[in-house]
C-alpha positions as CSV (number, residue, x, y, z in Angstrom):
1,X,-15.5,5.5,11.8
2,X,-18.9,3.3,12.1
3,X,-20.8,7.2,11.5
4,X,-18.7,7.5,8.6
5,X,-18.8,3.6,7.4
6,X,-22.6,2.5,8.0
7,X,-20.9,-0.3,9.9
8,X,-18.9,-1.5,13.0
9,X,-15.6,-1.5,11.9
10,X,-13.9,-2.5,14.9
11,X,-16.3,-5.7,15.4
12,X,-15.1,-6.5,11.7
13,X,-11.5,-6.1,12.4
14,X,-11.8,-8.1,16.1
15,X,-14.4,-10.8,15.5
16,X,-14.2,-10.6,11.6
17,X,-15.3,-12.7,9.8
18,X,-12.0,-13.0,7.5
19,X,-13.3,-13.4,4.4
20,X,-15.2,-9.7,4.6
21,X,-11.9,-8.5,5.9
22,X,-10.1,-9.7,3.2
23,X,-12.6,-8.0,0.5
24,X,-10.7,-4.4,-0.5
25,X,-13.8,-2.1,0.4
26,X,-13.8,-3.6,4.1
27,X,-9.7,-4.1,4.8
28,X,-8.6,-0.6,3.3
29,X,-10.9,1.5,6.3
30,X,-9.4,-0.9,8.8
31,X,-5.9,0.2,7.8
32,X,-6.7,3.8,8.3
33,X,-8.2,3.2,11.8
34,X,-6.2,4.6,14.4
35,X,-5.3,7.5,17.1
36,X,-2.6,9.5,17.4
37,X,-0.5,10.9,20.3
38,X,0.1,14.7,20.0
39,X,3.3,14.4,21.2
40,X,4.8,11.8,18.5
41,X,3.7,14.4,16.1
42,X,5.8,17.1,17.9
43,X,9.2,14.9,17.7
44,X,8.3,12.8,14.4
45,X,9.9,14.2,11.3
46,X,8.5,11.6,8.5
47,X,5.8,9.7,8.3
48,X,4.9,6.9,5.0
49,X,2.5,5.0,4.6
50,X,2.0,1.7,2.2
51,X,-0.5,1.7,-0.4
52,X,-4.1,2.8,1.7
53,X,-1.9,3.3,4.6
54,X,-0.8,6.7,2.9
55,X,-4.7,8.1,4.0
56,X,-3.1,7.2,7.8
57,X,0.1,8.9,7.5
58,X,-1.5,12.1,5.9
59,X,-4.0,11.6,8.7
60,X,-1.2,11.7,11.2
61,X,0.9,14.7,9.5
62,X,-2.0,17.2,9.8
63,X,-2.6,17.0,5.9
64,X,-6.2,15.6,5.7
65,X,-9.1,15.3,8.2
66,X,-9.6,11.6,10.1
67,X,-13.4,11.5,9.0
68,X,-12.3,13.5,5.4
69,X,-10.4,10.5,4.8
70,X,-12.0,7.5,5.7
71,X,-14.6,8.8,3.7
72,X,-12.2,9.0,0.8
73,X,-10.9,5.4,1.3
74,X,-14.5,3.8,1.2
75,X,-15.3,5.6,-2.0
76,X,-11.4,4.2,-3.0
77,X,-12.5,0.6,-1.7
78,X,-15.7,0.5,-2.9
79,X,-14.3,1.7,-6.6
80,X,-11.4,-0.3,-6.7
81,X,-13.7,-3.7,-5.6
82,X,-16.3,-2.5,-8.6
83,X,-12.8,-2.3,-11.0
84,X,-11.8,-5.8,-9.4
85,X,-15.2,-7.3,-10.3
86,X,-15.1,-6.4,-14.3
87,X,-11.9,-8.4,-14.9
88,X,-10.6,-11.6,-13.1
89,X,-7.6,-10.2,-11.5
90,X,-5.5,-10.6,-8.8
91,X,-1.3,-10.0,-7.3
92,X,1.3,-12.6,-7.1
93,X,4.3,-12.2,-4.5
94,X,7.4,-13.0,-5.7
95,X,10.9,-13.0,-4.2
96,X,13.6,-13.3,-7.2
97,X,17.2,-14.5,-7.8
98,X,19.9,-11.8,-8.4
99,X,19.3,-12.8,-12.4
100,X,15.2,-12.9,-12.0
101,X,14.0,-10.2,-14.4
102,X,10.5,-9.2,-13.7
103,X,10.0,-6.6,-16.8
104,X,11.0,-9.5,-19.3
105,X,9.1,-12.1,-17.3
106,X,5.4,-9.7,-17.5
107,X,6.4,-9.3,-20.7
108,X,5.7,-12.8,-21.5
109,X,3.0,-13.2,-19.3
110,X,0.9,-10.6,-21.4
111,X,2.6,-12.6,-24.9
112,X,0.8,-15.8,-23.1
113,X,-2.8,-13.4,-22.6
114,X,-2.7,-12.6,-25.8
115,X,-2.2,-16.1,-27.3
116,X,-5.4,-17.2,-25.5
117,X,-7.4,-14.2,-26.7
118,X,-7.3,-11.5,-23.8
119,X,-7.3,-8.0,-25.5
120,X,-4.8,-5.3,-23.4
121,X,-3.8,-7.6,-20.9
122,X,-2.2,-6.5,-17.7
123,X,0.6,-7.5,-16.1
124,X,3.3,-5.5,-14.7
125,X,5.1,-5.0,-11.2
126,X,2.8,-3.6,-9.1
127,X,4.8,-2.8,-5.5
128,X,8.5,-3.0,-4.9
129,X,9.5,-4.4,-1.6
130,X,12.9,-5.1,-1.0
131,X,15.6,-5.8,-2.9
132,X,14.9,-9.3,-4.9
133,X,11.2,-9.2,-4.0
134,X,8.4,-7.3,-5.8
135,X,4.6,-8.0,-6.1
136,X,3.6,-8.3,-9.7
137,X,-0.6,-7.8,-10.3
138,X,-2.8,-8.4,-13.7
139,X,-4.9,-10.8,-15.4
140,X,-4.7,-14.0,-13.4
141,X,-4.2,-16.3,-16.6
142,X,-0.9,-13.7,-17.0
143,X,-0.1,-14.5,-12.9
144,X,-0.6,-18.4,-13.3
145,X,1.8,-18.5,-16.4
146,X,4.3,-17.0,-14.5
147,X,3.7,-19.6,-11.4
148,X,4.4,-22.2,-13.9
149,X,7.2,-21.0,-15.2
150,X,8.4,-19.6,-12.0
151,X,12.0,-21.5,-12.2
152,X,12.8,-20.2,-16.1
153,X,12.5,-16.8,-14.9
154,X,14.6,-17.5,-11.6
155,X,11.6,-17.1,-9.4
156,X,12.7,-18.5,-5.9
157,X,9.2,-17.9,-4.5
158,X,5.6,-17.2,-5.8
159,X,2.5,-16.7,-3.9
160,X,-1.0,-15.3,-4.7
161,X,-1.8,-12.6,-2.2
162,X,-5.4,-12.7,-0.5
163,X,-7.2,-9.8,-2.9
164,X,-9.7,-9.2,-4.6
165,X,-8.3,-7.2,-8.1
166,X,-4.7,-6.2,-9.2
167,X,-3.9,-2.4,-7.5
168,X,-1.8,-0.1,-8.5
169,X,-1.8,-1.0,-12.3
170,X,-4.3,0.1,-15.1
171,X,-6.7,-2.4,-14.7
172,X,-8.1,0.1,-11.8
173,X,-8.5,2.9,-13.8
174,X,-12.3,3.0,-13.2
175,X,-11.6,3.9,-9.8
176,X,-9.7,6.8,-10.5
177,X,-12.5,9.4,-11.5
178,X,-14.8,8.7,-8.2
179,X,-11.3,9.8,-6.1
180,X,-10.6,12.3,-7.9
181,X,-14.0,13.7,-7.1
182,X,-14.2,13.5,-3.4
183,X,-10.5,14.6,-3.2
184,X,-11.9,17.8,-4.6
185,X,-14.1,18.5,-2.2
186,X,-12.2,17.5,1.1
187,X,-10.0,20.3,2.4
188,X,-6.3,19.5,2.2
189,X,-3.6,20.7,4.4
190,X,0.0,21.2,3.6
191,X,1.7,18.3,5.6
192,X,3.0,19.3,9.3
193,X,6.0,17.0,8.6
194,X,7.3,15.1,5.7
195,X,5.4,12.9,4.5
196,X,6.9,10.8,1.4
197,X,4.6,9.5,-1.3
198,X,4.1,6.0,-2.7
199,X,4.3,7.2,-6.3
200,X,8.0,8.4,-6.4
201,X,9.2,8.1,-3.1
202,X,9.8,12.0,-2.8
203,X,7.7,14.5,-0.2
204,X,4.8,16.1,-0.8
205,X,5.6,19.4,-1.5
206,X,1.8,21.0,-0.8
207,X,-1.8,20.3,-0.7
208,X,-2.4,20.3,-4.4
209,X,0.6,17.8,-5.2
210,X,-1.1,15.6,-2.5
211,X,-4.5,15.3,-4.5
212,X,-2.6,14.2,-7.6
213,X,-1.0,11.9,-6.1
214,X,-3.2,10.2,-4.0
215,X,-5.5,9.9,-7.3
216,X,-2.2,8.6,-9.4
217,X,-1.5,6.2,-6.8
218,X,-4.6,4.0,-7.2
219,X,-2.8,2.9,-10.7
220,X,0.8,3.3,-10.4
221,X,3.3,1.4,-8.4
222,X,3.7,1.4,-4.9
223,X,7.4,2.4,-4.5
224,X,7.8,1.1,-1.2
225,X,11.6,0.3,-1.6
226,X,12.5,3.2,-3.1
227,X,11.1,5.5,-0.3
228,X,12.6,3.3,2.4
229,X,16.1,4.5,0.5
230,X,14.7,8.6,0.3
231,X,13.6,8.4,3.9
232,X,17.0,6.8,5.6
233,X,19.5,8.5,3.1
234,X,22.2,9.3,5.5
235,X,25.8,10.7,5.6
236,X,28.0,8.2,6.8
237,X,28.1,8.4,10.4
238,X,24.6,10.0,11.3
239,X,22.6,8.3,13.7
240,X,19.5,6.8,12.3
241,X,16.0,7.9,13.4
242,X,13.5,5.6,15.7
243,X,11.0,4.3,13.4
244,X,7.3,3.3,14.6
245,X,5.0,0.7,12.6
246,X,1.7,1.5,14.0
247,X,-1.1,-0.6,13.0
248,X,-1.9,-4.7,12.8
249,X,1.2,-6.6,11.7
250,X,5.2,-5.9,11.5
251,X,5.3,-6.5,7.6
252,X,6.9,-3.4,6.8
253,X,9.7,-3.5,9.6
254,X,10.6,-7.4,8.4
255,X,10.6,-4.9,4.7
256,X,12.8,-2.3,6.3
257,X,15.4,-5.4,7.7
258,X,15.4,-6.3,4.3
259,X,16.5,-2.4,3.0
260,X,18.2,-1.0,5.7
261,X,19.4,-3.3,8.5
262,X,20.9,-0.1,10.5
263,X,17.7,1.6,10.6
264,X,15.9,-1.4,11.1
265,X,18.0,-1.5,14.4
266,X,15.7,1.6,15.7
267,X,12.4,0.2,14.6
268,X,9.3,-0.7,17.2
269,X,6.0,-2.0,16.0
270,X,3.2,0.0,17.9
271,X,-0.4,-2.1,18.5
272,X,-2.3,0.5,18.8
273,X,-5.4,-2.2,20.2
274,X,-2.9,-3.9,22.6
275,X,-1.8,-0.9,24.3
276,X,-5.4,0.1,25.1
277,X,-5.7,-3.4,26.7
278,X,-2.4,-2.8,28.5
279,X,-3.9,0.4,29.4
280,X,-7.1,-1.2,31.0
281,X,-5.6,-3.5,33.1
């Protein structure tokens, strides 16, 4: 990775310092970091992974090369930060009431935008979590007005998420051209097992529909909670798979509780840097 980066990515991740980790061009490599065990890919059958974390799982499935792809996620970081830089953006958390409607409520966040003079503004649900909880991303006068109002459109908790722009909505369209270009020229593998896409929650169906997508995904909608329902879709009775979360964090196995409590039953969350130090002592 530091051949491929310039840098020492793992000093980043360990000794940090946070505020470098936090900026997108530095935190989406460090998501992709990671080694694989040949024989989880001989009994997995699905892999997924959120938003960058895709790069990982089609690293995993045989799809794309490890160094093809980090390569391809720091020209996607390092596009996405210039596209976060032009406009004063960012993503706001939310976790809604039954009656919260978030199309309505961006609605009126871009109606406020335009009232102060912001031409095009952006403001739209940007990742679906879990039932009653979405991430909504745009112009942060648009994010702020719906903070304030957070209680009129049955908001039961907002919070503003530690990045730098608002992914996966228009407002990164700039970045979309430099991955479309080094997609092109990496070699792309049909998947070895499913692997599910963040766009509409389906599989890749070969290497072609994987460069689309991966491009499309920088500016549409991580459909995180619609793939958890495509991957665990079960007939009544069938025993669910064991699921792994490999990487820092159990964020998307508190997600998966939240979507599918029998499933969640089978989860483990894998640290892939704590079981080398298991290993060493």
């Amino acid at each position: 990775a530091e051949k491929v980066l310039g840098y020492d990515l793992l000093s980043l991740c360990l000794e940090g310092p946070r505020d470098a980790l936090d900026r997108t061009q530095h935190c989406q490599p460090a998501a992709a970091l990671g080694s694989v065990s040949p024989q989880v890919v001989e009994h997995c059958v699905a892999a997924a992974g959120y938003s960058v974390g895709e790069f990982a799982a089609l690293v995993f499935a045989g799809a794309l090369g490890f160094a093809e792809a980090l390569y391809a996620v720091k020209v996607r970081a390092e596009a996405m930060q210039k596209a976060s830089e032009a406009v004063a953006s960012g993503m706001l958390s939310v976790v809604g009431r039954r009656e919260a409607n978030y199309k309505f409520a961006c609605l009126e966040a871009r109606k406020h935008c335009e009232s102060l003079g912001i031409e095009n503004p952006v403001c739209t649900v940007s990742n679906y979590l879990f039932p009653d909880s979405r991430v909504i991303a745009g112009h942060l006068q648009a994010l702020e007005f719906l903070q304030e109002n957070a209680r009129k459109y049955y908001f039961k908790r907002t919070k503003m998420l530690p990045v730098s722009g608002a992914f996966h909505t228009s407002l990164m369209e700039p970045a979309v051209e430099p991955l479309a270009e080094v997609l092109k020229s990496i070699e792309i593998q049909k998947p070895l097992l499913c692997v599910y896409s963040n766009v509409d929650g389906k599989k890749y169906m070969h290497s072609k529909h994987i460069q689309k997508l991966l491009v499309k995904q920088v500016v549409s909608p991580v459909l995180w909670e619609q793939t958890m329902h495509s991957v665990y879709e079960r007939k009544q009775g069938t025993e669910f798979p064991y699921t792994y979360e490999v990487g820092p964090g159990n964020q998307l196995g508190a997600i998966l509780k939240q979507c599918n409590l029998k499933a969640w039953k089978q989860y483990k969350h894998v640290d892939a840097l704590e079981d080398e130090e298991a290993a060493e002592t």
